[in-house]
Structures are given as C-alpha cells and as structure tokens.
C-alpha positions, 0 to 999 in steps of 0.5 A: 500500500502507497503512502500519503502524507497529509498535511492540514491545520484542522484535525480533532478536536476542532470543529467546524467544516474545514476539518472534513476535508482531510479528516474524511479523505483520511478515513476512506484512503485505505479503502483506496489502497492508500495508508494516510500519514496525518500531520497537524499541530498540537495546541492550535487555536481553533475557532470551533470544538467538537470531540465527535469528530474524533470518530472518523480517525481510522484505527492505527493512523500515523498521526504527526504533530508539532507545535504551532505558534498563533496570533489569536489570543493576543488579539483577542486581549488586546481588543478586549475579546473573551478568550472564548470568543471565535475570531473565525473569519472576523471579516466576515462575521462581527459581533459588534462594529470594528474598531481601531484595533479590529481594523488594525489587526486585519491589516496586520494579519493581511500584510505581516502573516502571509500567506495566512494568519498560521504562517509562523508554523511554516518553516518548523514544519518544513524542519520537523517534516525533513527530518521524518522523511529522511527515514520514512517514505512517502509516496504523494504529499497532498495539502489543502488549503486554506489555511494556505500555509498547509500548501506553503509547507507541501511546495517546499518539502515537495521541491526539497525531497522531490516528492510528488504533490497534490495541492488541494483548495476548499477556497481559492487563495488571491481569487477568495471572496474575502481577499479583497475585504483584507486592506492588503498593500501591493507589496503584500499582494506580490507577495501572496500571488508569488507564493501562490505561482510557486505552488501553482508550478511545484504541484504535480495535480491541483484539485479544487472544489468547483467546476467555475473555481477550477477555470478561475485557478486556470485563468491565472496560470494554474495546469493539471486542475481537477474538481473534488468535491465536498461530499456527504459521509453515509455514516453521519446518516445511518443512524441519525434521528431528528430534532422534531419541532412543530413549526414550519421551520426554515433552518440555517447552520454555520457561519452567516455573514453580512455578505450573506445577510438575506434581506429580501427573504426576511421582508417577505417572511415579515410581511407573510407573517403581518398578513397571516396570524396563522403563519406567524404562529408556525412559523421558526427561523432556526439560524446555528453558527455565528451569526452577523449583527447585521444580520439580526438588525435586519431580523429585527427590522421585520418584526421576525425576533419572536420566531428567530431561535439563535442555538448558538455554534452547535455540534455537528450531529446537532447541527445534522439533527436540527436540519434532518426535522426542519421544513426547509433548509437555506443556503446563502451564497456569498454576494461577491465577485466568485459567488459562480462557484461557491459549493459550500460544505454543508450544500452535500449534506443539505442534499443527504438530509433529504429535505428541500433546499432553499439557496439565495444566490446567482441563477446558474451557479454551480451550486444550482447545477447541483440542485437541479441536477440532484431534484434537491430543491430550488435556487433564486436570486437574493432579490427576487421577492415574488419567486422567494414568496411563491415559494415559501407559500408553497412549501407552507401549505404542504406543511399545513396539509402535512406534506413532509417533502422528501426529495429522492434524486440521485446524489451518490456521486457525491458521497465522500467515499466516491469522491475520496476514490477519486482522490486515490486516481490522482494521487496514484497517477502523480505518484506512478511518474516518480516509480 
C-alpha cells in the first residue's frame, strides 16, 4: 500500500467544516489502497470544538504533530475579546462594529502573516517534516488549503525531497471572496500571488472544489486542475434521528455573514407573517453558527425576533439533527465577485438530509447545477421577492396539509467515499511518474 502524507491545520478536536476535508479523505484512503500519514499541530487555536469528530480517525493512523505558534489570543486581549470568543473569519462575521484595533489587526494579519494568519508554523514544519522523511517514505504529499500555509509547507518539502504533490483548495487563495475585504498593500499582494505561482508550478495535480473555481485557478496560470468535491459521509446518516419541532421551520447552520445577510427573504417572511396570524404562529427561523449583527438588525427590522431561535455554534450531529426535522433548509451564497462557484460544505449534506433546499444566490451557479441536477430543491436570486414568496407559500401549505417533502434524486456521486476514490486516481497517477 502507497503512502500519503497529509498535511492540514484542522484535525480533532476542532470543529467546524474545514476539518472534513482531510479528516474524511483520511478515513476512506485505505479503502483506496492508500495508508494516510496525518500531520497537524498540537495546541492550535481553533475557532470551533467538537470531540465527535474524533470518530472518523481510522484505527492505527500515523498521526504527526508539532507545535504551532498563533496570533489569536493576543488579539483577542488586546481588543478586549473573551478568550472564548471565535475570531473565525472576523471579516466576515462581527459581533459588534470594528474598531481601531479590529481594523488594525486585519491589516496586520493581511500584510505581516502571509500567506495566512498560521504562517509562523511554516518553516518548523518544513524542519520537523525533513527530518521524518529522511527515514520514512512517502509516496504523494497532498495539502489543502486554506489555511494556505498547509500548501506553503507541501511546495517546499515537495521541491526539497522531490516528492510528488497534490495541492488541494476548499477556497481559492488571491481569487477568495474575502481577499479583497483584507486592506492588503501591493507589496503584500506580490507577495501572496508569488507564493501562490510557486505552488501553482511545484504541484504535480491541483484539485479544487468547483467546476467555475477550477477555470478561475486556470485563468491565472494554474495546469493539471481537477474538481473534488465536498461530499456527504453515509455514516453521519445511518443512524441519525431528528430534532422534531412543530413549526414550519426554515433552518440555517454555520457561519452567516453580512455578505450573506438575506434581506429580501426576511421582508417577505415579515410581511407573510403581518398578513397571516396563522403563519406567524408556525412559523421558526432556526439560524446555528455565528451569526452577523447585521444580520439580526435586519431580523429585527421585520418584526421576525419572536420566531428567530439563535442555538448558538452547535455540534455537528446537532447541527445534522436540527436540519434532518426542519421544513426547509437555506443556503446563502456569498454576494461577491466568485459567488459562480461557491459549493459550500454543508450544500452535500443539505442534499443527504433529504429535505428541500432553499439557496439565495446567482441563477446558474454551480451550486444550482447541483440542485437541479440532484431534484434537491430550488435556487433564486437574493432579490427576487415574488419567486422567494411563491415559494415559501408553497412549501407552507404542504406543511399545513402535512406534506413532509422528501426529495429522492440521485446524489451518490457525491458521497465522500466516491469522491475520496477519486482522490486515490490522482494521487496514484502523480505518484506512478516518480516509480
């Protein structure tokens, strides 16, 4: 069996999507005739905890770590934050309006840590890791980002010891929504698209996770791109009950930033709810994760507090089981420039739940594609108040006629163990070059 050594900031204990990524490829690989060998740091500062993530690590796995340096908590002190208080994606999700100091961290963290805020772990890795190889063999290197430093970390390795590398983005890294959010210098900017060339041409096969982001990375330089999806775990599933609720129940799980804020859906709900005693009684916005303060300002607005329940960041399988009694499941896509290819995580597992979904975002997205293609629900535009609202009656009176919509499309090619089988192809065909 071939051996893979991965390397990812998110492991267990953290919580959140991004841990899925390599978490889940890991657990599958041996299936695969690829034996994975783990490296992530030990005491990182992660936004989000979750102890259930530790049963997807497979029996026996290699798991190599080392410590990690990181600015959080100094910036959490120094901004009078909690310790905590996640400062996951601060320009995105805001508790309160920035501050000079808030403002200040972001240029720093733009400028000074490149290519991300986890940049100090770099060259101890690039030590600790050179060290181990030298007496242990690995066939394919594979890294995903972001956080970019994982790829930083791949490339240079990969040009020193001459192992093949799959470079593998959940995100883009110069073309991402938020890049542009980040008051970045051109020196900075130079920097950054530099180290992301350098990856570019060390890389043996490049994946990412939409068909429209894979033209994006060609577009400015990057070959050998494939598309490797996020994907539903069947496991996660089979034994999954739900959390019933009576109510017409539109639910949302994870992050929802101001670039993401669905007013035009709220309007409509507020205004369904004034004209209708009945639905106002039925009806339960149910947002998980953190939630911008933009956002519940709006909700507000609407009159839509008294049927807005905030669980706070929940544990995935809550997270599963919330969405699995819900009515409805919403998907934001972001309001920004690649929005076309946007494929959240949660997208997969919306469609596994088997409820319909909900996405507010560009007509003819990829993220539309799928929904279509999959019979997994219906997808507008943010502002399209009178399709939302024909939308939103039908889904009610089916409710009230009890109605529980299942959707029944075929969506197996989108299980993680299908897509980690694709992975094993890629690893096997760079990795044969070096025999």
């Amino acid at each position: 069996m071939r051996k893979v050594l991965i390397i990812s900031y998110y492991w267990p204990p953290a919580g959140g999507i991004s841990v899925h990524r390599s978490l889940k490829f890991a657990k599958y690989l041996r299936k695969f005739n690829w034996e994975p060998v783990v490296y992530v740091p030990s005491k990182a500062d992660y936004p989000y905890y979750d102890e259930g993530n530790y049963k997807d690590i497979p029996d026996n796995l290699s798991v190599l770590t080392h410590p990690i340096r990181e600015p959080f908590k100094l910036f959490k002190k120094i901004s009078g934050r909690g310790k905590d208080e996640s400062l996951n994606n601060i320009v995105h999700v805001r508790t309160r309006k920035q501050s000079w100091i808030d403002k200040l961290g972001i240029w720093i963290r733009g400028n000074f840590f490149i290519p991300d805020a986890r940049s100090l772990w770099i060259r101890p890795s690039v030590r600790y890791l050179s060290a181990y190889l030298k007496s242990n063999r690995v066939d394919a290197i594979f890294a995903d980002g972001p956080p970019h430093t994982n790829n930083v970390i791949a490339m240079k390795l990969s040009k020193k010891h001459g192992i093949p590398y799959l470079a593998d983005f959940q995100d883009p890294w110069t073309q991402v929504d938020y890049y542009d959010l980040f008051p970045i210098t051109s020196w900075a900017d130079k920097k950054h698209k530099r180290l992301e060339q350098e990856v570019f041409r060390q890389a043996s096969r490049i994946t990412i996770a939409s068909p429209s982001w894979k033209k994006d990375l060609e577009q400015i330089g990057a070959e050998n791109v494939d598309v490797l999806y996020w994907g539903y775990d069947e496991e996660d599933f089979s034994d999954l009950d739900a959390i019933e609720n009576p109510y017409f129940s539109i639910t949302h799980i994870g992050l929802l930033g101001f670039d993401r804020n669905p007013e035009i859906l709220f309007k409509v709900l507020g205004d369904l709810k004034e004209g209708n005693e009945e639905f106002s009684k039925d009806l339960k916005i149910i947002l998980a994760g953190q939630i911008d303060y933009s956002v519940k300002r709006t909700i507000s607005e609407y009159n839509l507090d008294p049927n807005v329940e905030y669980p706070g960041i929940v544990d995935r399988i809550s997270a599963l089981r919330l969405s699995k009694g819900s009515s409805l499941l919403l998907l934001l896509l972001n309001k920004a420039k690649n929005a076309k290819g946007r494929l959240p995580g949660k997208l997969y597992e919306y469609m596994r739940l088997r409820r319909p979904v909900l996405t507010l975002g560009l007509k003819n997205s990829d993220a539309e594609q799928i929904i279509r293609e999959t019979a997994s629900g219906e997808t507008f535009e943010y502002d399209d108040a009178g399709k939302i609202r024909d939308y939103i009656l039908d889904s009610y009176n089916k409710f009230k006629n009890n109605q529980f919509i299942q959707t029944t499309g075929d969506i197996s090619f989108y299980s993680v163990e299908n897509q980690t089988r694709r992975l094993a192809e890629f690893l096997s065909e760079i990795s044969s070059k070096n025999d």
